[in-house]
N, C-alpha and C positions, 0 to 999 in steps of 0.2 A: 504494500500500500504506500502511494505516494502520499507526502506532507500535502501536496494540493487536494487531498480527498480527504485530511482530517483540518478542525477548526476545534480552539481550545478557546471556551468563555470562562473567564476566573473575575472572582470576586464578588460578583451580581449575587442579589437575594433570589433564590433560587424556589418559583413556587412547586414544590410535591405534593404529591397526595397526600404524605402524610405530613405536612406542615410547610414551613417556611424557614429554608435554611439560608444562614446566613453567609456571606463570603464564601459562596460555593463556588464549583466546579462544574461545568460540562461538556464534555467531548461527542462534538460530531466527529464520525467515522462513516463513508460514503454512504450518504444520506440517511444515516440513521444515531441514535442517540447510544454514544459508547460509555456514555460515564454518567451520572448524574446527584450529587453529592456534595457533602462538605469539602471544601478542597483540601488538601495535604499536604502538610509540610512539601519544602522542595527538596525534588528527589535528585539522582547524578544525573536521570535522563532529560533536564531545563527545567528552566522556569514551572514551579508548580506540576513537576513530573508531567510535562507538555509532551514530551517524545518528541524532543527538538523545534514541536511548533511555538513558533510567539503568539502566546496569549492575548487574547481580546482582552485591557483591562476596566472591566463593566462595573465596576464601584460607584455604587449608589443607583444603580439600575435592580428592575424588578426584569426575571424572566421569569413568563407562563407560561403554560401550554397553547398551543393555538386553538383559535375556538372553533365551534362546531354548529354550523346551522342547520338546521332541522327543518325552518320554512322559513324560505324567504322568495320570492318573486320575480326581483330582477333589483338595479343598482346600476352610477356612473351612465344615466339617461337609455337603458338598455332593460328587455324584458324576458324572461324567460319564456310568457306568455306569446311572443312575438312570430316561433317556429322559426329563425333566421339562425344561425349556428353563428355568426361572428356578433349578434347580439348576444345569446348567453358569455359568448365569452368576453366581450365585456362587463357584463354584469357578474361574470365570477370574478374577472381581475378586480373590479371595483372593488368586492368585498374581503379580498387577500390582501390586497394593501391596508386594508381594513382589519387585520389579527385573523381573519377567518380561514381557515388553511383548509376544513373541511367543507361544502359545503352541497346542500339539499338545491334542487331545481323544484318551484313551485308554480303550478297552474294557477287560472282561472276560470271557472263557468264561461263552456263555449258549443257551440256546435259538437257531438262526438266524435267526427270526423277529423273537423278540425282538431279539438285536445290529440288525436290519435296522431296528424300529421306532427303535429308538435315537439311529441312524444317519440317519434323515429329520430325525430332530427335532436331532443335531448340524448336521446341512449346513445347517439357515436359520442358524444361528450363522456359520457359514464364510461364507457370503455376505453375511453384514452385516459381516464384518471381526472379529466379535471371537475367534473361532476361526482359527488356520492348515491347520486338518485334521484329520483322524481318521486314527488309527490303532488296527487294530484286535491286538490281544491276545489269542490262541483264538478260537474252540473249537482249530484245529487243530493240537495242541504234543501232545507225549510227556504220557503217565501218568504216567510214569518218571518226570519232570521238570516237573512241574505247578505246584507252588507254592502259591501261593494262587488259584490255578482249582479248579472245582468236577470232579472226576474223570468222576463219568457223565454229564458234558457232552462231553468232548472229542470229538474228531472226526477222520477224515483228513482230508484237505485237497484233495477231490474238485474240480477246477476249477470244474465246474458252481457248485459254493457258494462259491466265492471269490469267483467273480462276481456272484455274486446278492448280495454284502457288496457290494463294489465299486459295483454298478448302485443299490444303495439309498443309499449315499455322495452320490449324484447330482453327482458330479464332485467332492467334498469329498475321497475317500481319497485319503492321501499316504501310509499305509504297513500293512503287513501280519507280524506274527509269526507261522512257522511255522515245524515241526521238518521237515527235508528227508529225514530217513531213512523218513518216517512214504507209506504207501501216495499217492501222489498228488504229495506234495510235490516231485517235483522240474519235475513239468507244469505245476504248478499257479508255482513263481517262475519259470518259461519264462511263462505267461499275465500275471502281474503286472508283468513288462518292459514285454511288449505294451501295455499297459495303463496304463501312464505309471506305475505306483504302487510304492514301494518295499519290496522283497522282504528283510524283515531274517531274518535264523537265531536262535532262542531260545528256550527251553524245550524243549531239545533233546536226545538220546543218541545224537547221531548218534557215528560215529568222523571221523578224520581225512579218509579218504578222502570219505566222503560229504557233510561239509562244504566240501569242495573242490569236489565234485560240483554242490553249491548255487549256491558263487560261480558257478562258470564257466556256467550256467544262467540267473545272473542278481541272483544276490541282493548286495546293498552294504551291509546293514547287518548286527552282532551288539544283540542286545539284548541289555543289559542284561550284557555280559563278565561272564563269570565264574559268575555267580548262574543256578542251573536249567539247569547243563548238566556233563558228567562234568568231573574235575579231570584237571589236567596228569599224564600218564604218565612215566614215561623210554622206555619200550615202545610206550604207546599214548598219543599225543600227543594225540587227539580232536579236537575243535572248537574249541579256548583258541588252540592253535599255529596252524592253519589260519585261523584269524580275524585272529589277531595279525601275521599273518607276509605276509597279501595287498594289497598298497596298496590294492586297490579297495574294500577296507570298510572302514567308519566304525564302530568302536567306541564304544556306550554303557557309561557308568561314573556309578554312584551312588558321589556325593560324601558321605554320611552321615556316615562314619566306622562306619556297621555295616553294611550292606551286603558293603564291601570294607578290608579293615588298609591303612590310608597305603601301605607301601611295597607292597601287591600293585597300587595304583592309579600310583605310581610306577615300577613294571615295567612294568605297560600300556603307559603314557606312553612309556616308553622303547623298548620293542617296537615300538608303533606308530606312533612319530612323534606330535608334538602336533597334524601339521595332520589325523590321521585320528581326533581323539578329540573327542566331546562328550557334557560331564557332564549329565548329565539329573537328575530328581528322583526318576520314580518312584512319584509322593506319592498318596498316597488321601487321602480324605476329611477326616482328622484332619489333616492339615497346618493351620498359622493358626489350627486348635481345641483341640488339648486332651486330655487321657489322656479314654480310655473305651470303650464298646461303638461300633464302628459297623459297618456291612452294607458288604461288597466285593462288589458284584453278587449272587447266593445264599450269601455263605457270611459267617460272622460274623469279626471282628476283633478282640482286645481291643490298644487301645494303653496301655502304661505306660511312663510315662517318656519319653516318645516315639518309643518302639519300638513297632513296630506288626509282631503274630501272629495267627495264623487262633485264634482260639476252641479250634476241636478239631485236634489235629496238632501245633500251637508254632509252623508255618513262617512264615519270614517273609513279611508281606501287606503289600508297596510300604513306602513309607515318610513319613514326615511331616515330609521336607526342603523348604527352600524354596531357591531359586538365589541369594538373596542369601546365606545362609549356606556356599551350596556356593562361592561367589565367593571369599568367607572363608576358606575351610578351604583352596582352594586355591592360594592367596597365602600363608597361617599357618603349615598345613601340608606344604603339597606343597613349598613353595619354589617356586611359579610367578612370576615379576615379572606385575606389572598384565594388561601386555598379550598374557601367551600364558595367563592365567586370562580374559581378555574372547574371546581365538579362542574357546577349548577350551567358552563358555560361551553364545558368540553369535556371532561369526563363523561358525566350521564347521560348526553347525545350521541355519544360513541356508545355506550354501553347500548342505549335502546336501537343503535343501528347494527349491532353486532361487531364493530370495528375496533372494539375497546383493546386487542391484542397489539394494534398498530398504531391509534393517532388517542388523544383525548388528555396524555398527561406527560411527563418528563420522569420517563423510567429508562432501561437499556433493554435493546431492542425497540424500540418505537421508532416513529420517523421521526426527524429532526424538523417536527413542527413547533417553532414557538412563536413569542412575541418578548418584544422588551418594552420597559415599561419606564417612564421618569419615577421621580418622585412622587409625582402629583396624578400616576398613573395614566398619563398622555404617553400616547405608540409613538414610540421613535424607530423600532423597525420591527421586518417582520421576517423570518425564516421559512424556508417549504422544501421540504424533504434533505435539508443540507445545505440550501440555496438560497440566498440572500434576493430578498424579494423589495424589499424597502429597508433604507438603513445602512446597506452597504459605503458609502459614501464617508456618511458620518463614521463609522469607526475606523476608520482605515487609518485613522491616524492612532488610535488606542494602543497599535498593534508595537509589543516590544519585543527587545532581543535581550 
């Protein structure tokens, strides 16, 4: 192994799984994580037993693990929504320079034809690695509870066309939104078990019971808690309680700050446990770009301020978060230390996607996905698979002999 295929990080606060080590160590070795630890006296073989490479010296920087999105839409004025393959991949660079190193391709309510063309043209992305999957988003969700979906699109959720999503995926689906009270929905997450592919509940009216109904049929995930589905009862508990209350799903929670008020994403967390919560984005198109008109699959957006509403109606349409900010907000705000805002952000999105042996934390053998962090935990740069994505610039000078 050549020195140019290892990179030695010394000094940085170093987030683990199991805490926050200080003045650590970590060795990339071709693109993956060789070391991860407190660093160690220095040895005969350099600086900080580098094996003759000069250390990065990151003193006073935070590294994480890179984070993990589970839905997001598109990002940097691009859609995933759009079927154009040089849009998703803008929209994935957006959100890499952005800490996200893993990330979910997410629909919108459309034609099923359309979703399916979409759908070919996400899965060669998943196969070349820069996608973790699709997840599709409608047609098949409540009227009631729509959002920024297109209304005379929706759909039940006839198994026959789950599949025919699923089969156009061409092995790319890793998950599914659907409302389970809606004519089909609870065959149709009995089918998506079958089917390797995750059955989340959202955009939904269902009541308590029939979200119960869903879990025990199959489904492990809520989209999006809280947002496109009734509120908490004292009488009629709905889908908030039933979601909150089952270990076996995984609660999504947009970190925005408008999405959800701090302390309702503080309940969650509490209700659910941290190891069942991961904060997603949510993000369309405007993420990384900037107030203005953009298109959410058929239906228009205006974002101001970086709020982002449908044109006609006001409701909210995703958001224009990025995970380094949600990182942020949930260390700032939430009061999470490092390393249960790196679970809640990349750990247990990996874990629900199966990927947990490869990307989610700073262990050895992982990829060399991270992020560094200031003091003020603002991204100064970003790594992917070994490779210096954002950042590189800046440390070039750190590096000593």
């Amino acid at each position: 192994m050549s020195n140019a295929d290892r990179t030695v990080l010394a000094g940085a606060r170093l987030v683990l799984p199991t805490g926050v080590v200080d003045h650590g160590r970590l060795v990339v070795e071709d693109g993956r994580i060789a070391e991860a630890a407190a660093a160690p006296d220095d040895g005969p073989d350099g600086p900080a037993g580098s094996g003759g490479v000069p250390p990065l010296d990151l003193s006073g920087y935070t590294v994480a693990p890179g984070f993990v999105d589970l839905h997001v839409h598109g990002g940097g004025g691009a859609s995933y929504a759009s079927g154009i393959a040089e849009e998703a991949l803008t929209a994935a660079r957006t959100h890499l320079e952005h800490g996200t190193t893993t990330t979910m391709a997410s629909t919108v309510t459309g034609e099923i034809d359309e979703i399916c063309r979409q759908a070919s043209v996400l899965s060669e992305l998943v196969e070349d690695g820069v996608l973790a999957g699709i997840h599709f988003e409608g047609p098949f969700i409540s009227i009631n509870r729509c959002g920024a979906h297109q209304p005379d699109l929706l759909r039940d959720p006839d198994p026959a066309l789950v599949r025919k999503l699923v089969d156009a995926a061409r092995g790319s689906a890793r998950m599914l939104t659907l409302a389970p009270e809606l004519e089909g929905g609870i065959e149709s997450i009995r089918l998506l078990r079958e089917l390797g592919v995750i059955a989340a509940i959202g955009h939904t009216d269902a009541n308590y019971d029939k979200t119960l109904a869903g879990i025990e049929a199959g489904a492990t995930v809520a989209t999006h808690l809280f947002n496109a589905m009734p509120a908490i009862g004292h009488r009629a508990p709905g889908p908030i309680v039933a979601l909150l209350e089952d270990e076996r799903i995984t609660v999504e929670l947009v970190g925005d700050g408008v999405h959800l008020h701090p302390a309702v994403i503080d309940l969650a967390m509490a209700g659910a446990g941290l190891d069942r919560v991961a904060l997603i984005t949510d993000a369309m198109s405007a993420a990384g770009f900037g107030d203005g008109l953009y298109p959410l699959g058929p239906l228009q957006v205006r974002v101001q301020d970086g709020v982002a509403r449908l044109v006609e109606g006001g409701s909210i349409a995703g958001s224009t978060l990025t995970l380094d900010v949600a990182f942020r907000r949930a260390v700032t705000v939430n009061g999470l230390t490092p390393e249960r805002a790196a679970q809640v952000l990349s750990l247990n999105p990996a874990r629900l996607l199966g990927i947990a042996d490869r990307v989610g934390s700073l262990e050895p053998g992982k990829n060399a996905d991270l992020v560094v962090l200031d003091d003020a935990y603002q991204l100064v740069a970003v790594m992917r698979r070994g490779e210096w994505i954002v950042g590189a610039d800046r440390f070039a000078h750190l590096a000593s002999v």
